[in-house]
C-alpha positions as CSV (number, residue, x, y, z in Angstrom):
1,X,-5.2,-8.0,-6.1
2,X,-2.3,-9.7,-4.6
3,X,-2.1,-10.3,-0.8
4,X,1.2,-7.7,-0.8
5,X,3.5,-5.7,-2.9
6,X,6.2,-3.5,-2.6
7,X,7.0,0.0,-2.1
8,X,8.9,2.4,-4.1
9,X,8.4,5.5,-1.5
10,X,12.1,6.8,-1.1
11,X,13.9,4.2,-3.1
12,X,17.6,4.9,-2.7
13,X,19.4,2.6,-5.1
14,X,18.4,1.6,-8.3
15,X,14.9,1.5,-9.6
16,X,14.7,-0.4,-12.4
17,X,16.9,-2.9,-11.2
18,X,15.1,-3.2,-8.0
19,X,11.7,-3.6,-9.8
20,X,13.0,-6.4,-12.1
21,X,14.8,-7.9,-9.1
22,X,11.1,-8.2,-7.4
23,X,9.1,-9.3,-10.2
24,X,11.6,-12.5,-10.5
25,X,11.4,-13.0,-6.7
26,X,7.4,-13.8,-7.6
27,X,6.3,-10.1,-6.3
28,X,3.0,-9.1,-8.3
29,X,2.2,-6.1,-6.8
30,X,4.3,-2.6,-7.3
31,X,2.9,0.4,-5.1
32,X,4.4,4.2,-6.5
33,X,3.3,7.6,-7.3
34,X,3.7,10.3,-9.4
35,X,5.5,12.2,-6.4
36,X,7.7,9.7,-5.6
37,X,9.8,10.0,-9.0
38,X,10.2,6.7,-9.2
39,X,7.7,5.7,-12.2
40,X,10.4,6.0,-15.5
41,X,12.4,3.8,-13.2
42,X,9.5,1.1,-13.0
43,X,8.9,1.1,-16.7
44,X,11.8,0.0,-17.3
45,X,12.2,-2.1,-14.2
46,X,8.3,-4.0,-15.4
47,X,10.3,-4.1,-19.1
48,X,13.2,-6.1,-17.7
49,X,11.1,-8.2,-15.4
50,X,9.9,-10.4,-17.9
51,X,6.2,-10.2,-16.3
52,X,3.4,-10.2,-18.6
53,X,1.1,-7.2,-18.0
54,X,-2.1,-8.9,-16.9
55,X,0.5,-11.0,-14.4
56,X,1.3,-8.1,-12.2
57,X,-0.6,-5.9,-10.3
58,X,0.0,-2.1,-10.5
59,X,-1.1,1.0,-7.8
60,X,-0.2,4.5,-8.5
61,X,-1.6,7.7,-7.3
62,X,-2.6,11.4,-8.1
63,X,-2.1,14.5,-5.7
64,X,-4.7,16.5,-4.4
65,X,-4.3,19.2,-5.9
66,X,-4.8,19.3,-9.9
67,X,-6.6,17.5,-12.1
68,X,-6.7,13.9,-11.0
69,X,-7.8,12.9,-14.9
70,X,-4.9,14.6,-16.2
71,X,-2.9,13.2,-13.7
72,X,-3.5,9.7,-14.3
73,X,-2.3,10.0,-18.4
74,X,0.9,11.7,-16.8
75,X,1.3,8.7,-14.9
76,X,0.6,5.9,-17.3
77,X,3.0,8.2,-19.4
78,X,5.8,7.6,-17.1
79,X,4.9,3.9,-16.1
80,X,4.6,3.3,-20.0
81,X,1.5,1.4,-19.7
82,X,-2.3,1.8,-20.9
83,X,-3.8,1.3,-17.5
84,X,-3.2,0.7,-14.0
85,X,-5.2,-1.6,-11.9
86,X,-5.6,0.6,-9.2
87,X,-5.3,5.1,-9.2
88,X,-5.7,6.7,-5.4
89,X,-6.2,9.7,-4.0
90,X,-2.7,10.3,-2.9
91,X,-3.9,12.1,0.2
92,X,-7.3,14.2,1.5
93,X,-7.0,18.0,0.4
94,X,-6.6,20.1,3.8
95,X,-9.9,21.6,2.9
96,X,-13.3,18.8,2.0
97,X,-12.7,15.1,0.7
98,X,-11.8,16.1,-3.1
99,X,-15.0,15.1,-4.4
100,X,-14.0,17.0,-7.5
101,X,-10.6,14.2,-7.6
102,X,-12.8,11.3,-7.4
103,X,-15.4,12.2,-9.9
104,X,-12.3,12.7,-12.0
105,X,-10.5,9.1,-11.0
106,X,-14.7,7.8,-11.4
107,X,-14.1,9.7,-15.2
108,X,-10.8,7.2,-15.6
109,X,-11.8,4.7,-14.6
110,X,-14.6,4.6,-17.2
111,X,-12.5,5.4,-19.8
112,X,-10.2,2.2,-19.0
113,X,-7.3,4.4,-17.7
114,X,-7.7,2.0,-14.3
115,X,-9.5,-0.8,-13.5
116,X,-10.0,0.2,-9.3
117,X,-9.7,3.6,-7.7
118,X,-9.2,4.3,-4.0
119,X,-7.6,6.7,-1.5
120,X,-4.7,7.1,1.3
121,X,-4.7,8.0,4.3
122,X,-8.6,9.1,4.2
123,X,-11.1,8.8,7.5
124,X,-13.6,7.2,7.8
125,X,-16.0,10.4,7.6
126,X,-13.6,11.4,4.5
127,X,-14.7,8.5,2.7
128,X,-18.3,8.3,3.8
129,X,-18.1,12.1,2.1
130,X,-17.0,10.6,-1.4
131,X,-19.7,8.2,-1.3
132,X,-22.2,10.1,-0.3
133,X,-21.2,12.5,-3.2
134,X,-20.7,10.1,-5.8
135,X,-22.6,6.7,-4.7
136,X,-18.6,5.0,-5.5
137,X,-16.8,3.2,-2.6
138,X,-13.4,2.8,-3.0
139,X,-11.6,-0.3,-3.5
140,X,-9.0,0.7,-1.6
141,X,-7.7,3.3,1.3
142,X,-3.9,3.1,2.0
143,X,-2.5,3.8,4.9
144,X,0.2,3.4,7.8
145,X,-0.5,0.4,9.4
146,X,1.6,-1.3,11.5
147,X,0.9,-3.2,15.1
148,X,2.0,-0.1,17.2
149,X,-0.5,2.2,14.5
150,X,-3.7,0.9,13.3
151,X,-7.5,1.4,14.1
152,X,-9.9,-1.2,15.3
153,X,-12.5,0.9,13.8
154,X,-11.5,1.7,10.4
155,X,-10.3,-1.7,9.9
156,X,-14.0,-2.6,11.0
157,X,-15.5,-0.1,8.9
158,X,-13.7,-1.3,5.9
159,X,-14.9,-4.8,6.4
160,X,-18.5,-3.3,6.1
161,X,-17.8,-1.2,2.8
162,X,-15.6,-4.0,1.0
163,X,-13.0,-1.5,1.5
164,X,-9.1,-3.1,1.5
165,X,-7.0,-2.1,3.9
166,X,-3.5,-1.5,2.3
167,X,-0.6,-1.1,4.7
168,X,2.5,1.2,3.8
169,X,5.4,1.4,6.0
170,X,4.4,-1.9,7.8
171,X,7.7,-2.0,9.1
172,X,7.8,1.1,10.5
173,X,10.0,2.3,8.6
174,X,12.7,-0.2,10.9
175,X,12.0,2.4,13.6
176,X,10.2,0.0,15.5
177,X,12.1,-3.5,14.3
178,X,13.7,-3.3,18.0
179,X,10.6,-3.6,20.3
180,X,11.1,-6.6,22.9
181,X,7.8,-8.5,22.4
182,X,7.7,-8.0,18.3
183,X,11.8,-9.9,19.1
184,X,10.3,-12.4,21.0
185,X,7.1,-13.4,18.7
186,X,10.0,-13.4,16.6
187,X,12.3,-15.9,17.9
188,X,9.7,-18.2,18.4
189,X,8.6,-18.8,15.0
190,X,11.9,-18.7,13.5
191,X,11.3,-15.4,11.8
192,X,12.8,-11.9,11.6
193,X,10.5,-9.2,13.5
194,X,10.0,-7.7,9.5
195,X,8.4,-11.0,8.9
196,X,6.1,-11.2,11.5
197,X,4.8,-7.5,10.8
198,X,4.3,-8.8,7.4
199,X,2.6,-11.7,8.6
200,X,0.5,-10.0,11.3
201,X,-1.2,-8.0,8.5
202,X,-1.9,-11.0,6.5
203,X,-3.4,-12.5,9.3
204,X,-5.7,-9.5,9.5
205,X,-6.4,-9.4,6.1
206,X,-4.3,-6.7,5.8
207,X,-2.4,-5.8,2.6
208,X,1.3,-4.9,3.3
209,X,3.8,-3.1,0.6
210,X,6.6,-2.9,2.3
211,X,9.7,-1.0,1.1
212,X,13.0,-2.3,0.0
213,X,16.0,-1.9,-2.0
214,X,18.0,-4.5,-1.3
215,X,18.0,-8.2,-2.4
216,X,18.3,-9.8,0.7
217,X,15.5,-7.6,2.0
218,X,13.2,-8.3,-1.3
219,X,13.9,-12.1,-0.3
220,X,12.7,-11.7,3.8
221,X,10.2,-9.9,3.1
222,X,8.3,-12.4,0.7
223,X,9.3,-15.4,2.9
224,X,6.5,-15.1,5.3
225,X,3.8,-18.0,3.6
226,X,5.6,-20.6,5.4
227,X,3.8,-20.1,8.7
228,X,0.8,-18.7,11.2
229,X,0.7,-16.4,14.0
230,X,-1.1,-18.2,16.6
231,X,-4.8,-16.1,17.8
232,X,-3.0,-15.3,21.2
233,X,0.2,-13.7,19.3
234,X,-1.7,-11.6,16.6
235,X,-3.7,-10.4,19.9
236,X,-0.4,-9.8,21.6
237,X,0.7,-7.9,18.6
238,X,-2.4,-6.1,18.3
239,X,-2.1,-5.1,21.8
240,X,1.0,-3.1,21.1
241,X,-1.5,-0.4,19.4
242,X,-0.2,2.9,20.6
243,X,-1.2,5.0,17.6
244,X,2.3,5.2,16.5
245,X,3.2,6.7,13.1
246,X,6.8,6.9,11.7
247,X,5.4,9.9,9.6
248,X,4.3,11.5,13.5
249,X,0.4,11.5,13.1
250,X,-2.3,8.8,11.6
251,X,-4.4,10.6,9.7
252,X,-6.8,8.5,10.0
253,X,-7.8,8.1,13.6
């Protein structure tokens, strides 16, 4: 898995063009769902790229309602590929885990359909549910994750289970781009404060796919393996924890 990726979630402009556009920047790693409506445009996007398939890593997801087998064709359908590396449990069903959804994503990924399988925006006691049910961890649980939102104790937890954390909106959706100690951690490594919340996740291990749509945003956001948050700045950062969610609630805490 790469160390980050982008988003598709809401992408305004072009698709396809923004997909090739990434993959010749030296992204790997395309995040998108089959809710997002963004899929034909990333087929075609991957086509253009000029990316070999094994070169490029892809995550896309099922809802929680239906069936999550039938689900994951439709998606590889659309995305015009075989397989993806990695199917998720787009979110928890408002009633149990969806053990039902993972036995079906368990079912894919047997039959080659994905290589991993994983969730968003699950709990801890959500996923300890699916393994007890099942016996399989996820590889993955996606979810907002940012300095001003994150948990301590999932990210623990998650350490534990060989779990990866993968962060969407780690930029908060811009929402929080202004805050005056993220603009002065800023300023004094030279960096935008969308690079250091990039940064600040890789620090932690932390696997950020953060939106964009526009060249020059594609090009700062990948421009952050040129330096290190000190220890004293990521705990700064971290200390900026409020719980916050763009979305108005972490599911997971």
């Amino acid at each position: 898995m790469p160390v980050m990726g982008v988003g598709t979630w809401q992408l305004t402009t072009d698709t396809a063009d923004t997909i090739a556009t990434a993959l010749k920047l030296g992204y790997r790693m395309i995040d998108t769902s089959g809710d997002y409506g963004t899929q034909p445009g990333i087929a075609d996007g991957i086509s253009r790229g000029g990316v070999e398939r094994a070169d490029f890593y892809l995550v896309t997801k099922v809802e929680e309602v239906g069936d999550a087998y039938h689900a994951t064709r439709k998606n590889l359908d659309e995305l015009q590929l075989d397989y993806a590396d990695l199917m998720l449990i787009h979110r928890p069903p408002r009633t149990g885990a969806g053990e039902d959804l993972w036995r079906s994503l368990i079912r894919a990924k047997e039959d080659g359909l994905t290589k991993d399988i994983g969730v968003s925006n699950y709990s801890i006691e959500l996923i300890d549910r699916l393994i007890d049910a099942t016996g399989e961890v996820p590889t993955v649980n996606q979810v907002e994750w940012s300095p001003f939102g994150h948990s301590d104790d999932l990210l623990r937890y998650a350490r534990e289970k060989q779990i990866v954390i993968q962060a969407y909106s780690p930029l908060t959706r811009t929402k929080r781009l202004g805050d005056a100690t993220l603009a002065e951690i800023a300023a004094k490594y030279g960096k935008s404060p969308a690079q250091v919340l990039i940064r600040w996740n890789l620090e932690r291990g932390t696997v950020p796919v953060p939106k964009a749509n526009q060249r020059q945003h594609l090009e700062e956001n990948i421009d952050v393996f040129d330096f290190d948050i000190s220890e004293d700045d990521v705990e700064t950062l971290n200390g900026l924890n409020e719980r916050y969610s763009s979305l108005g609630t972490l599911p997971y805490v």
